[in-house]
Residue frames as a rotation matrix with the C-alpha (Angstrom) as fourth column:
UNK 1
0.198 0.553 0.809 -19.56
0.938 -0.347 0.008 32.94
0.285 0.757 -0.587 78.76
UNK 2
0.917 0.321 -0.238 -18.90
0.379 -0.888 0.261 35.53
-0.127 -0.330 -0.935 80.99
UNK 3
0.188 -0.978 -0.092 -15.09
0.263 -0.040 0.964 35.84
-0.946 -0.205 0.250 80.28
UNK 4
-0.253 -0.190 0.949 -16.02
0.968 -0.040 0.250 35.87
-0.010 0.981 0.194 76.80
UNK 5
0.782 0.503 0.368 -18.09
0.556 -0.830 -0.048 38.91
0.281 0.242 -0.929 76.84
UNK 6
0.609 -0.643 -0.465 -14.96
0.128 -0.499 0.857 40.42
-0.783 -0.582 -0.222 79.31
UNK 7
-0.237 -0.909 0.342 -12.19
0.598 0.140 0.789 39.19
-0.765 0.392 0.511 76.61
UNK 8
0.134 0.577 0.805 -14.33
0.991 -0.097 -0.095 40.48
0.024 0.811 -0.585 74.15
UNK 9
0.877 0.418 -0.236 -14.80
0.479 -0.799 0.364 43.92
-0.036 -0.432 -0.901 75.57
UNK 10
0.636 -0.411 -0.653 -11.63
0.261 -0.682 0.684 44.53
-0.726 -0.605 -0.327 76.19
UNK 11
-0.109 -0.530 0.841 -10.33
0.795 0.461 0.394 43.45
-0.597 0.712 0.371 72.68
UNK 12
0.176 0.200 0.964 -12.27
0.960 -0.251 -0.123 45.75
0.217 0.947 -0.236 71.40
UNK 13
0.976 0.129 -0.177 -11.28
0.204 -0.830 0.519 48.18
-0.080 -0.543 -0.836 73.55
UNK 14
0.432 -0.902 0.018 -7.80
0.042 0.041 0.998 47.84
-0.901 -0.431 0.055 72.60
UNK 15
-0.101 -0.084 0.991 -8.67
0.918 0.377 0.126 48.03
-0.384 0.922 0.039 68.67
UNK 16
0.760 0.636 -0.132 -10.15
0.646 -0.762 0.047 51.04
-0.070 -0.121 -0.990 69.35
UNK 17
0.842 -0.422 -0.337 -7.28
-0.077 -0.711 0.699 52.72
-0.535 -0.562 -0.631 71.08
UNK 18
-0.336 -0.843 0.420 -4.75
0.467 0.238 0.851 51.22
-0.818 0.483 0.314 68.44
UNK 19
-0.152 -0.017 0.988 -6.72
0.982 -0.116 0.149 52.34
0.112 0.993 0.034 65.56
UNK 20
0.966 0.182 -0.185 -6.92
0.238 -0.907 0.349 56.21
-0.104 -0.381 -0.919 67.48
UNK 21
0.029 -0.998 0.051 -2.91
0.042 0.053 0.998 56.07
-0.999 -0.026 0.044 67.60
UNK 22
-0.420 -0.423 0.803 -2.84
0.754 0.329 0.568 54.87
-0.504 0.844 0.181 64.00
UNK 23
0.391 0.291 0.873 -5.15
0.719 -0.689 -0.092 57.72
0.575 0.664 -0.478 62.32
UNK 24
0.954 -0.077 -0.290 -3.68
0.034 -0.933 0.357 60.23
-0.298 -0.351 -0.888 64.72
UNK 25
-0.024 -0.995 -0.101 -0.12
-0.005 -0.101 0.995 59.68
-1.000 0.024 -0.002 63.73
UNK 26
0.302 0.760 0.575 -1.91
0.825 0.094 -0.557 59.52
-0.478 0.643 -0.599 60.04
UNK 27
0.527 0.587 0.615 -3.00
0.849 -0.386 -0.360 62.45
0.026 0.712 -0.702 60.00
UNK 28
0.712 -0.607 -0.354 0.10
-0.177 -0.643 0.745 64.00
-0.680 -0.468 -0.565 61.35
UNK 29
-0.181 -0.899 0.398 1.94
0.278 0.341 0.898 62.64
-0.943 0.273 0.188 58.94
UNK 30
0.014 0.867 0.498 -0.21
0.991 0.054 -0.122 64.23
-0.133 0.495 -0.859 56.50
UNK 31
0.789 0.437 -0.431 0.01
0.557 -0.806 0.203 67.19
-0.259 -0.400 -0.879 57.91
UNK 32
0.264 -0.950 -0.164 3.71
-0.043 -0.182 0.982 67.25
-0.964 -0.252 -0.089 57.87
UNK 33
-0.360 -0.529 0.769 4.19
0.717 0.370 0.591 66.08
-0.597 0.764 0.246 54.35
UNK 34
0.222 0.847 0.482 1.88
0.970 -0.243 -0.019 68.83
0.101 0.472 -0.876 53.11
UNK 35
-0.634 -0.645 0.426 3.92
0.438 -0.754 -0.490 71.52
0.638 -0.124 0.760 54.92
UNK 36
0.282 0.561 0.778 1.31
-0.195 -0.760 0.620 72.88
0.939 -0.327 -0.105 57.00
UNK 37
0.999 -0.030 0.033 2.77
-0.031 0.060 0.998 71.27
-0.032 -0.998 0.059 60.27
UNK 38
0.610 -0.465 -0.642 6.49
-0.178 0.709 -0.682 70.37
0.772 0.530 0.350 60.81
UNK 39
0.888 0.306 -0.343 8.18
0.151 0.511 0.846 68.59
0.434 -0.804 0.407 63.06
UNK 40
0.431 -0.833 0.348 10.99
-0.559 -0.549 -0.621 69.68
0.708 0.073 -0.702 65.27
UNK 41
0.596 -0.351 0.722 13.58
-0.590 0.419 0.690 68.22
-0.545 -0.837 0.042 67.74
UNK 42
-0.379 -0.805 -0.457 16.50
-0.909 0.417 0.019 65.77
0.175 0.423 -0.889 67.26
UNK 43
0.126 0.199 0.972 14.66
-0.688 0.723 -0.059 62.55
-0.714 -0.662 0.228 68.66
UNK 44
-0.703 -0.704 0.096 15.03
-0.305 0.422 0.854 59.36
-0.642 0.571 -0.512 66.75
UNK 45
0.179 0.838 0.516 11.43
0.761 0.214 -0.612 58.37
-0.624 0.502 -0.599 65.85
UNK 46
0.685 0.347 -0.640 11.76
0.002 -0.880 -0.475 62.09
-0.728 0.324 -0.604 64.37
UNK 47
-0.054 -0.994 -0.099 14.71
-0.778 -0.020 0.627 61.37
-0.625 0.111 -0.772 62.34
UNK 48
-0.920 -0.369 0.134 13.95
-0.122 0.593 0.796 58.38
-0.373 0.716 -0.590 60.93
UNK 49
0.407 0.825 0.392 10.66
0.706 -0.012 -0.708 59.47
-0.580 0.565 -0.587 59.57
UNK 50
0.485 -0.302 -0.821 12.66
-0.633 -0.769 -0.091 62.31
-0.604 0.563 -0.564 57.73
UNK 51
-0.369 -0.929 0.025 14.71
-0.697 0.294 0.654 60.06
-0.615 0.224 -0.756 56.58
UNK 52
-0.717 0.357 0.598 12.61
0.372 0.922 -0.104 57.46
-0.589 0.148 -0.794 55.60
UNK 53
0.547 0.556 -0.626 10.11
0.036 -0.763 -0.645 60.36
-0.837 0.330 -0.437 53.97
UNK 54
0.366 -0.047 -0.929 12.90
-0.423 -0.898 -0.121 61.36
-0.829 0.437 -0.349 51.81
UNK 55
-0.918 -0.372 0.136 13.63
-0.185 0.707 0.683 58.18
-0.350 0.602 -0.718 50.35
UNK 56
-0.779 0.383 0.497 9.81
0.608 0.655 0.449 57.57
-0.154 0.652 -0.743 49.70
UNK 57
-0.966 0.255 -0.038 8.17
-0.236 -0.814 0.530 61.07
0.105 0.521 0.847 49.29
UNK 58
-0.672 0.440 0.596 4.53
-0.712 -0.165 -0.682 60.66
-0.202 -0.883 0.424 50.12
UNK 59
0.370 0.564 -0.738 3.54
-0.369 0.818 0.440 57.04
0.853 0.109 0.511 49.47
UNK 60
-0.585 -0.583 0.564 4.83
-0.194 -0.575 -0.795 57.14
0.788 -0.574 0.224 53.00
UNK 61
-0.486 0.874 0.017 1.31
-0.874 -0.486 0.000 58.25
0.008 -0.015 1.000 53.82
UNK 62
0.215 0.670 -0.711 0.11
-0.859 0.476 0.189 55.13
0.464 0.570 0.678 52.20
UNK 63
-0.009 -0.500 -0.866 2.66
-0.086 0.863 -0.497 52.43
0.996 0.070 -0.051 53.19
UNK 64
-0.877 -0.397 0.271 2.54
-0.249 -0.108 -0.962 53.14
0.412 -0.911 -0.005 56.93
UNK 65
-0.142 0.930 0.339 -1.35
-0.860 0.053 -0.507 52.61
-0.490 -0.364 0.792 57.45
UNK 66
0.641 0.488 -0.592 -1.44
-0.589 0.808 0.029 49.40
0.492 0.330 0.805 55.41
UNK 67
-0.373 -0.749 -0.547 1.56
0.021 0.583 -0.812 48.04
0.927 -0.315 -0.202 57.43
UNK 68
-0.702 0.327 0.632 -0.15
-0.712 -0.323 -0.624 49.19
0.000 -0.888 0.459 60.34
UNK 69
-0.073 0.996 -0.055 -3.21
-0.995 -0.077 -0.068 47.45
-0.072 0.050 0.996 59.23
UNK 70
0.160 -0.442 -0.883 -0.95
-0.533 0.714 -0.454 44.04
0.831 0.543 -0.121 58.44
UNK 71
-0.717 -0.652 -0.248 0.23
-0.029 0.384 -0.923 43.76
0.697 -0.654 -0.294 61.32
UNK 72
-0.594 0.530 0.605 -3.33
-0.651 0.125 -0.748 44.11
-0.472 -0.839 0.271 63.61
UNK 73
0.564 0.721 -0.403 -4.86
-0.799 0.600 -0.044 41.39
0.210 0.347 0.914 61.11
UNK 74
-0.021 -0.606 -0.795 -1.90
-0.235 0.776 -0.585 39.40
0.972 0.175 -0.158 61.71
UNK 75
-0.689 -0.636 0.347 -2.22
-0.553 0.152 -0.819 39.32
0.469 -0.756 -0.456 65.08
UNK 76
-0.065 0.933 0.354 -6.08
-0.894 0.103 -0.437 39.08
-0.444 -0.345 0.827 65.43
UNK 77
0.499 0.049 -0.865 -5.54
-0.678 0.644 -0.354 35.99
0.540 0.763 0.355 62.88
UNK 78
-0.526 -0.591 -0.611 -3.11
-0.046 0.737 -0.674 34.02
0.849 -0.327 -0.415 65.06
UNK 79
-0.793 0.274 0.544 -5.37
-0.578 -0.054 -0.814 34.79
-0.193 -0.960 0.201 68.10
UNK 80
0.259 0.938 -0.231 -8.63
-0.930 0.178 -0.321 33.35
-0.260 0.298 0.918 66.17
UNK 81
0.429 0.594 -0.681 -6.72
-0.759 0.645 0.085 30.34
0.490 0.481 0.728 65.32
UNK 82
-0.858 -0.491 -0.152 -4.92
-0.112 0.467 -0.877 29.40
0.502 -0.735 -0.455 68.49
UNK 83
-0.565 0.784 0.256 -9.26
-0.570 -0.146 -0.809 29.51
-0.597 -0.603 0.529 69.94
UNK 84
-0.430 0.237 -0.871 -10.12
-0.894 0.025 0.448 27.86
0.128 0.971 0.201 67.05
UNK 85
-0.395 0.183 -0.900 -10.30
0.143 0.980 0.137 23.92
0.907 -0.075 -0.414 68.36
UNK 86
-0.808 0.224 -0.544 -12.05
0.586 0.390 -0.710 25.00
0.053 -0.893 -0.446 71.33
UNK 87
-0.077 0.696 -0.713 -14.52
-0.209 -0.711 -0.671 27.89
-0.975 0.097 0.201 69.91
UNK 88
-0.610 -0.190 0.769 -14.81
0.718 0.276 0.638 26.21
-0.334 0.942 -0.032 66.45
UNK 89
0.791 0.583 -0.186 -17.39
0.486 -0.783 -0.388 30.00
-0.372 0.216 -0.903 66.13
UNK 90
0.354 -0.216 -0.910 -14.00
-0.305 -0.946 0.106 31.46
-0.884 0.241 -0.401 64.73
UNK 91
-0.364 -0.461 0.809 -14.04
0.784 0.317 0.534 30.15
-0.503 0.829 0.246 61.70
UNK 92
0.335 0.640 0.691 -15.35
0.942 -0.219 -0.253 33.21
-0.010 0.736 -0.677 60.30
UNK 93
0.792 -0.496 -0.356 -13.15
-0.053 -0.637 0.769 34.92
-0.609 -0.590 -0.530 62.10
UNK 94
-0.104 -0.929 0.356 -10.11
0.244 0.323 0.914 33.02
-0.964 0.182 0.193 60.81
UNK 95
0.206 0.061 0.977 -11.71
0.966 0.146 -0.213 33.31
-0.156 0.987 -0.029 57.16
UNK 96
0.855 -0.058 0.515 -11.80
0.093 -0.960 -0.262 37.68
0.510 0.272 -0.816 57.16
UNK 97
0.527 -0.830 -0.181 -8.76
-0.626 -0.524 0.578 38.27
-0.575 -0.192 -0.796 59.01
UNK 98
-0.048 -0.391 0.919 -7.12
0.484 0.796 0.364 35.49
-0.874 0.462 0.151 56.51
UNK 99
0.040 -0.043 0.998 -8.33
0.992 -0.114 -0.045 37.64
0.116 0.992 0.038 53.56
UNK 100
0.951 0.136 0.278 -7.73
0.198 -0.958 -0.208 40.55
0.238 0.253 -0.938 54.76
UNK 101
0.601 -0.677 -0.425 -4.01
-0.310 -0.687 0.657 39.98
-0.737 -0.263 -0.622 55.01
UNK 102
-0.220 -0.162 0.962 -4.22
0.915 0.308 0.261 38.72
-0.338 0.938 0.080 51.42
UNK 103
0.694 0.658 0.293 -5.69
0.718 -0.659 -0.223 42.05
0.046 0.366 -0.930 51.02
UNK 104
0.922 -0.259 -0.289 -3.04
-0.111 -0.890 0.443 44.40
-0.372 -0.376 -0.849 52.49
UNK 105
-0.202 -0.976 0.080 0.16
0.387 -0.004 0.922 42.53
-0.900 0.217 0.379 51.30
UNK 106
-0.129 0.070 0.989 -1.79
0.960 0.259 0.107 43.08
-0.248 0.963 -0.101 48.05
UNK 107
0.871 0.162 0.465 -2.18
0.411 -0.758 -0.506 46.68
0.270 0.632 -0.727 48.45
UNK 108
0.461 -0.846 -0.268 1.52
-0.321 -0.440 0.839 47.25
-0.827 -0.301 -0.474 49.39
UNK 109
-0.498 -0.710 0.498 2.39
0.634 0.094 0.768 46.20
-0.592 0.698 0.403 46.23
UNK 110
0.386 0.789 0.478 -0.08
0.921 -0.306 -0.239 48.04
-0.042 0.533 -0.845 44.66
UNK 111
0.907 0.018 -0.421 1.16
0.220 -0.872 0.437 51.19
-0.359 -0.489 -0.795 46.45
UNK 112
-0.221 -0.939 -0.264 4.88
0.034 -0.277 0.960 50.82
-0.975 0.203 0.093 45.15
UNK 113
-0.554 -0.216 0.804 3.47
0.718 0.365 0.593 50.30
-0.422 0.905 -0.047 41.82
UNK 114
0.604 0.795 -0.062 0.82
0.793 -0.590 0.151 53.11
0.084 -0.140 -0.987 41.64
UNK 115
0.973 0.119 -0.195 3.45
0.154 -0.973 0.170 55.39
-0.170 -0.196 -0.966 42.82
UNK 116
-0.083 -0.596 0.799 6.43
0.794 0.445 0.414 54.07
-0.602 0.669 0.436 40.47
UNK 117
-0.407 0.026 0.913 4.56
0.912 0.070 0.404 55.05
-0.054 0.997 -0.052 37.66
UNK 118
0.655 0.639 -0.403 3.35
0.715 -0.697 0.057 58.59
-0.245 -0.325 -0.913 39.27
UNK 119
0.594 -0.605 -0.530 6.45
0.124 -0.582 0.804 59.33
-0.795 -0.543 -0.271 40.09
UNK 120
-0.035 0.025 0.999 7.72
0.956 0.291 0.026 58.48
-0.290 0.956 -0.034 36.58
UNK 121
-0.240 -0.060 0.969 6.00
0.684 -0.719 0.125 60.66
0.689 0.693 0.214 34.78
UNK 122
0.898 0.221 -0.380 5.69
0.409 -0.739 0.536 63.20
-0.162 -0.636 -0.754 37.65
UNK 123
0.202 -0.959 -0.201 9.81
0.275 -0.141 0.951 63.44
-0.940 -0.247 0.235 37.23
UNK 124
-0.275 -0.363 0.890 9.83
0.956 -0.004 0.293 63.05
-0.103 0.932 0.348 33.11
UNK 125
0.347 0.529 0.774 7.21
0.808 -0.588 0.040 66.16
0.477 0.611 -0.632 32.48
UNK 126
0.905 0.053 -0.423 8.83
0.324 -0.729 0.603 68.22
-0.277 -0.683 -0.676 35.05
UNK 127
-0.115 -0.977 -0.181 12.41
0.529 -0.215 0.821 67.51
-0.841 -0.001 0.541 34.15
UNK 128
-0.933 -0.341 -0.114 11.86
0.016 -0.356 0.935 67.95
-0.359 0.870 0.337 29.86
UNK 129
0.456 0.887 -0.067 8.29
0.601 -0.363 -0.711 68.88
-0.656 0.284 -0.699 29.56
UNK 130
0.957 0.290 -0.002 8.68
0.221 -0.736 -0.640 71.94
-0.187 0.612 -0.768 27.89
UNK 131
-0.165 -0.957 -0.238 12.68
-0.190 -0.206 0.960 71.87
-0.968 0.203 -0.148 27.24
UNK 132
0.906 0.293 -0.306 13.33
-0.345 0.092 -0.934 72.43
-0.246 0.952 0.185 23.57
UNK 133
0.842 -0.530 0.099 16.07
0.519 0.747 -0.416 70.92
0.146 0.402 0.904 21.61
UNK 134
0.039 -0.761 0.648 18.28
0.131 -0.639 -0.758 73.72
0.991 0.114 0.074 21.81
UNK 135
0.367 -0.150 0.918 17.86
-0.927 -0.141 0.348 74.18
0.077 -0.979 -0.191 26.00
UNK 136
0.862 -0.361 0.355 18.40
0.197 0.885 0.423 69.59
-0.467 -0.295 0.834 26.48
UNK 137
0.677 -0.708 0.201 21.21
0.384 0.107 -0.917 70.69
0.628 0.698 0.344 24.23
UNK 138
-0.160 -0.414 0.896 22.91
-0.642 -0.646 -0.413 73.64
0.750 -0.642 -0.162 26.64
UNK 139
0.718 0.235 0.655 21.17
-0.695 0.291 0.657 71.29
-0.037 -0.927 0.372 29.63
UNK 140
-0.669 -0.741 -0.059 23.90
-0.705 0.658 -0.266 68.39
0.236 -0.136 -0.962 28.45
UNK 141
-0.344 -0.113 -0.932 23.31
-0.112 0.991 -0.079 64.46
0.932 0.077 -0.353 29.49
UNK 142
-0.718 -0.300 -0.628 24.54
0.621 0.131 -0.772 65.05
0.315 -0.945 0.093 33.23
UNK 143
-0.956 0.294 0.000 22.15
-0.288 -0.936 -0.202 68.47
-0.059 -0.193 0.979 33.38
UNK 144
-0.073 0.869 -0.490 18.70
-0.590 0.358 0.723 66.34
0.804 0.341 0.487 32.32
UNK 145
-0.302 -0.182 -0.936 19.90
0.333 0.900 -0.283 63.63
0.893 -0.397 -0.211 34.75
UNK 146
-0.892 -0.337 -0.301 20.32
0.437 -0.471 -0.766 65.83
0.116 -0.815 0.568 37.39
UNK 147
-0.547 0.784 0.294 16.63
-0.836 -0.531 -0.139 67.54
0.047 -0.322 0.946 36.80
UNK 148
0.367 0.527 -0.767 14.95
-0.144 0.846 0.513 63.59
0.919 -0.078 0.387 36.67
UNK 149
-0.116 -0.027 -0.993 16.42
0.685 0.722 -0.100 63.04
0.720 -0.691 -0.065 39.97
UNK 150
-0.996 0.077 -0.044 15.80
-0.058 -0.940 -0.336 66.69
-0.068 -0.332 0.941 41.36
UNK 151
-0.133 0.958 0.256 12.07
-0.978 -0.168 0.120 66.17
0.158 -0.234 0.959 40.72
UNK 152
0.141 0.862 0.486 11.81
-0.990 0.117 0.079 62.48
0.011 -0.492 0.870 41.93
UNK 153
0.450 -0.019 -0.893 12.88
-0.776 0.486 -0.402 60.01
0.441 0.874 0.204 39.97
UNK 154
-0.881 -0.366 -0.301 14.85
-0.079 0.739 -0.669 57.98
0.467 -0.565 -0.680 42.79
UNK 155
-0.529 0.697 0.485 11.76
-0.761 -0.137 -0.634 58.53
-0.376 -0.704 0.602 44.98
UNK 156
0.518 0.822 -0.238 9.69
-0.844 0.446 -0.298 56.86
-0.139 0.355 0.925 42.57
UNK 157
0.150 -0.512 -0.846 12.34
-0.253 0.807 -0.533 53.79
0.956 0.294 -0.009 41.91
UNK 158
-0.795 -0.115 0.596 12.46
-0.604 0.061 -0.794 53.77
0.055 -0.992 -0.118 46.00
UNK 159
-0.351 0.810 0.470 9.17
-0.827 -0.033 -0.562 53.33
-0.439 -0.586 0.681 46.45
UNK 160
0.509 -0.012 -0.861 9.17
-0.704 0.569 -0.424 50.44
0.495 0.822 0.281 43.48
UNK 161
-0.606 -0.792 -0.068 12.06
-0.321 0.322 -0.891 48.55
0.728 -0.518 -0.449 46.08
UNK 162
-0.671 0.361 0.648 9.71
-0.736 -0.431 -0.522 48.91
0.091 -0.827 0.555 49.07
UNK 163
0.252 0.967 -0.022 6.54
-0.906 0.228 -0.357 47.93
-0.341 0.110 0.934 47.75
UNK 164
0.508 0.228 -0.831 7.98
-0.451 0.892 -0.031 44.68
0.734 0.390 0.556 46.27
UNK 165
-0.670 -0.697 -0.254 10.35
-0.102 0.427 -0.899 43.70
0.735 -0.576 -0.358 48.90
UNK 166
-0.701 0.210 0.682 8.07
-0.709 -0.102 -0.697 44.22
-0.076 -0.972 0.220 51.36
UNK 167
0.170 0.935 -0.310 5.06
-0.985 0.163 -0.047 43.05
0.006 0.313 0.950 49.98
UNK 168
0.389 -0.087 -0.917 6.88
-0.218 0.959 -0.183 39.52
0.895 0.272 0.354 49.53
UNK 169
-0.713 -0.653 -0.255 8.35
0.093 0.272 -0.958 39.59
0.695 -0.707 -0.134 53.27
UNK 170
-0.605 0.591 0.533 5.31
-0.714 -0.106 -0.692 39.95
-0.352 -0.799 0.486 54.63
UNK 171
0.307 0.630 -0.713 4.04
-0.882 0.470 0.036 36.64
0.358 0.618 0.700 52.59
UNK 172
-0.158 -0.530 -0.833 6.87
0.239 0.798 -0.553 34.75
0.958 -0.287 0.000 54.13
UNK 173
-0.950 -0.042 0.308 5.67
-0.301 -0.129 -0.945 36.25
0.079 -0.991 0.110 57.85
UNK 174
0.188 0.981 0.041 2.33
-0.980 0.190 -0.054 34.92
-0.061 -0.030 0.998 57.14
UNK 175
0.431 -0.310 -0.847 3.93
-0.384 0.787 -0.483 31.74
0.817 0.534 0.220 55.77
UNK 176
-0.467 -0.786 -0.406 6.40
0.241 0.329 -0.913 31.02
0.851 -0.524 0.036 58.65
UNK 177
-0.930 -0.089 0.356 4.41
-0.300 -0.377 -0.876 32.19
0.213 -0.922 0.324 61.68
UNK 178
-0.427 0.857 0.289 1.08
-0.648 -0.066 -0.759 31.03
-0.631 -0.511 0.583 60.51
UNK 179
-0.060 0.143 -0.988 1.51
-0.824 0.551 0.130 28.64
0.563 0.822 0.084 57.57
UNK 180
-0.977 -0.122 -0.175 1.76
-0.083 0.973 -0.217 25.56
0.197 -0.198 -0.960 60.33
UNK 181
-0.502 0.865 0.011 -1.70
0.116 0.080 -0.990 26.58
-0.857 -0.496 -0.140 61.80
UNK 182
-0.115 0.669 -0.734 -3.22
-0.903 -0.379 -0.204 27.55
-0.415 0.639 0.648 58.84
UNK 183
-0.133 0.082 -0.988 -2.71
-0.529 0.837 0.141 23.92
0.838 0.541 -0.068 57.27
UNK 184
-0.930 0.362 -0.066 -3.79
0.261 0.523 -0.811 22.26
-0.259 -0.772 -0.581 61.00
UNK 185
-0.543 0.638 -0.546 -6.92
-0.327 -0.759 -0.563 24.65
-0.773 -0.127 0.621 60.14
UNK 186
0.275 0.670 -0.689 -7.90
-0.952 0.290 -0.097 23.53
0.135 0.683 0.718 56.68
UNK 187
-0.770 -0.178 -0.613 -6.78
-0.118 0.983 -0.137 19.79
0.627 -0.033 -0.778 57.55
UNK 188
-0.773 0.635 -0.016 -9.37
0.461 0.543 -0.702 19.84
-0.437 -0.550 -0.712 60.45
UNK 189
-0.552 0.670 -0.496 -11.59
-0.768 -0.640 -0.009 21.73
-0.324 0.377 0.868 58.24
UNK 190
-0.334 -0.122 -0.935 -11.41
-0.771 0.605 0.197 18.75
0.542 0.787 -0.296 55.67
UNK 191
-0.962 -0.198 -0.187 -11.94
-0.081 0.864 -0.498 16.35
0.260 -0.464 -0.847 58.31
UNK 192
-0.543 0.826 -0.151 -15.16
0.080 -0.128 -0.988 17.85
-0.836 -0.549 0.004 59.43
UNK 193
0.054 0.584 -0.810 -16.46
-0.962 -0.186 -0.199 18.09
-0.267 0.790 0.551 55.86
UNK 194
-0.600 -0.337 -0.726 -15.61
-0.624 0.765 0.160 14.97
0.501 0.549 -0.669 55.58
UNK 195
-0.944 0.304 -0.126 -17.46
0.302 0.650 -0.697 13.45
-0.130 -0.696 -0.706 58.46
UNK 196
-0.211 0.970 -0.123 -20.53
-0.507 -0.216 -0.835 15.42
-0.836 -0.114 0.537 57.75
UNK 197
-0.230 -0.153 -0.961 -20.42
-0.973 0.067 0.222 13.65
0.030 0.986 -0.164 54.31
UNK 198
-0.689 0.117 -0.715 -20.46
0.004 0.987 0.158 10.61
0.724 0.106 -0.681 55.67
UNK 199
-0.951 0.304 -0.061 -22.82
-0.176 -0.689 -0.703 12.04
-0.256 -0.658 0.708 58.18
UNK 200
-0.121 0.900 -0.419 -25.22
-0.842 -0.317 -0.436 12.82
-0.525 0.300 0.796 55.71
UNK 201
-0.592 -0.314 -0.742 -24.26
-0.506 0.861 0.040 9.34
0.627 0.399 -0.669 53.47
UNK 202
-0.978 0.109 -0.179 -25.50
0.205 0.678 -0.706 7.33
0.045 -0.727 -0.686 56.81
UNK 203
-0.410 0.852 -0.325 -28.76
-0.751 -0.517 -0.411 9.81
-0.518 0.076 0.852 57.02
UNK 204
-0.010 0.662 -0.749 -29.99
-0.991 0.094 0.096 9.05
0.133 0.744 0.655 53.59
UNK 205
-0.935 -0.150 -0.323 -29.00
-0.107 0.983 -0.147 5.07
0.339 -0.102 -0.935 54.31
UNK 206
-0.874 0.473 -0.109 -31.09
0.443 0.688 -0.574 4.54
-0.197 -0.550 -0.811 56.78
UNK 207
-0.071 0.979 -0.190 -34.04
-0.617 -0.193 -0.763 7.02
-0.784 0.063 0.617 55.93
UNK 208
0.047 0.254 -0.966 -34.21
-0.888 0.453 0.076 5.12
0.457 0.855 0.247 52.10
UNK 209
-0.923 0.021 -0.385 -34.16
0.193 0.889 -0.415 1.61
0.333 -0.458 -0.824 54.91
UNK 210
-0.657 0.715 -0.238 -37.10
-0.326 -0.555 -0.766 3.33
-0.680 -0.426 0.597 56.50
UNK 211
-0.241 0.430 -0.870 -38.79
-0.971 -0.119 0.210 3.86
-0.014 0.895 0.446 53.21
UNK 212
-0.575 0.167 -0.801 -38.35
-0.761 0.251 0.598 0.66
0.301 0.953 -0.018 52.10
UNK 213
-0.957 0.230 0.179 -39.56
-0.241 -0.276 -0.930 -0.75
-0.164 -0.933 0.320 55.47
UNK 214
-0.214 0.941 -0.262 -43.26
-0.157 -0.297 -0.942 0.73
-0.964 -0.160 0.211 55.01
UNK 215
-0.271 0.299 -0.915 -43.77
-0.961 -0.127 0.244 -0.07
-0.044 0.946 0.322 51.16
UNK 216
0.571 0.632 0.524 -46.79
-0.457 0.775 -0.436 -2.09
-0.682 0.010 0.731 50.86
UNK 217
-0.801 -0.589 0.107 -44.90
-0.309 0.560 0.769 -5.52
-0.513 0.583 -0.631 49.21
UNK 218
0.049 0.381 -0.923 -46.73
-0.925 0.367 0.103 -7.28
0.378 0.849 0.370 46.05
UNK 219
0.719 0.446 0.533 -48.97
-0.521 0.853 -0.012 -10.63
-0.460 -0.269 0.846 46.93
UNK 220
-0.720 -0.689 0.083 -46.52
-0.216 0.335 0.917 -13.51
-0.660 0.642 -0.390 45.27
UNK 221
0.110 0.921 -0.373 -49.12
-0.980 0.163 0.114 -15.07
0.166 0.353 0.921 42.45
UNK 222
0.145 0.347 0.926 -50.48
-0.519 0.824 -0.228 -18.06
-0.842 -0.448 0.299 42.94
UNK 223
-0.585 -0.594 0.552 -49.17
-0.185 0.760 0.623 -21.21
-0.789 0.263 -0.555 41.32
UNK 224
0.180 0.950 -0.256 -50.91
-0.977 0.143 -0.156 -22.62
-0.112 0.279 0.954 38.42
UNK 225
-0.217 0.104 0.971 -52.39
-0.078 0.989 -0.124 -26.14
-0.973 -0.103 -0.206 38.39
């Protein structure tokens, strides 16, 4: 008991300090996309967040804290059900971190879709909002094109890529890394619902034997002569 309380402790000490990291690098990233901070040096982490920024503009923001958020249910989920046949207390465990990376793959798709259709019409009304027939004329084909992908328009068809690709590769890392336990899990679930069933089946037997037991029996009647 005491080891629990220890493992405990320290877990959560270590959720703590992961989920400080995650909102501090957050809200830098925030900070940065907003323009009010910005980040210098050649380093690679620094690099490939520019990079990776300018392909998805600032669902970014979004996608990085639900991956973040995938990946500490996914772990806390394989820990809850590798304790599972010997602490059978984490089934409630196993059940919220179980939906709650049904939850996040679902908002990463959300997020590519949400900010598709921003970006969309964030790009149409900017490119030919207010262009009249005679300017899209002078602007040409190639000139319109050129202002739909100048205000976004790959961004937003990026972030459409992302959000479904990912969103389904992180169904098959749930699948493959935790689909063998997860069906050991509801198989010994099933088993134990199954025995209490018959559990309770045996119960009612014998209490309705009981019963019948102690019920005062009816005299036979008495021949007639």
């Amino acid at each position: 008991m005491h080891r629990k309380k220890i493992a405990r402790s320290g877990g959560i000490i270590l959720l703590v300090a992961f989920l400080t990291i995650v909102l501090s690098a957050f809200l830098l990233l925030t900070l940065n996309q907003t323009g009010i901070i910005a980040f210098t040096g050649g380093g690679w982490l620094i690099n490939s967040y520019t990079i990776i920024a300018g392909y998805l503009g600032y669902s970014v923001l979004f996608f990085v804290p639900v991956l973040f958020g995938y990946f500490l249910f996914f772990a806390f989920l394989k820990t809850s059900l590798s304790r599972f046949q010997s602490d059978p207390g984490e089934l409630d465990n196993i059940r919220f971190y179980s939906g709650g990376l049904e939850m996040f793959i679902t908002l990463f798709f959300g997020i590519g879709v949400l900010f598709t259709a921003w970006g969309l019409q964030n790009a149409l009304v900017s490119a030919i909002g207010g262009v009249t027939k005679t300017e899209a004329g002078q602007l040409g084909a190639w000139g319109i094109l050129q202002r739909l992908v100048d205000n976004g328009i790959l961004i937003a068809l990026w972030t459409t890529i992302v959000g479904g690709v990912g969103g389904y590769l992180m169904r098959l890392a749930k699948h493959f890394f935790l689909g063998r336990e997860l069906i050991r899990f509801s198989s010994r679930r099933m088993e134990q619902d199954k025995m209490r069933f018959f559990e309770s089946l045996e119960s009612i037997k014998l209490h309705l034997e009981q019963i019948e037991e102690h019920m005062p029996r009816n005299p036979e009647p008495l021949a007639q002569t």
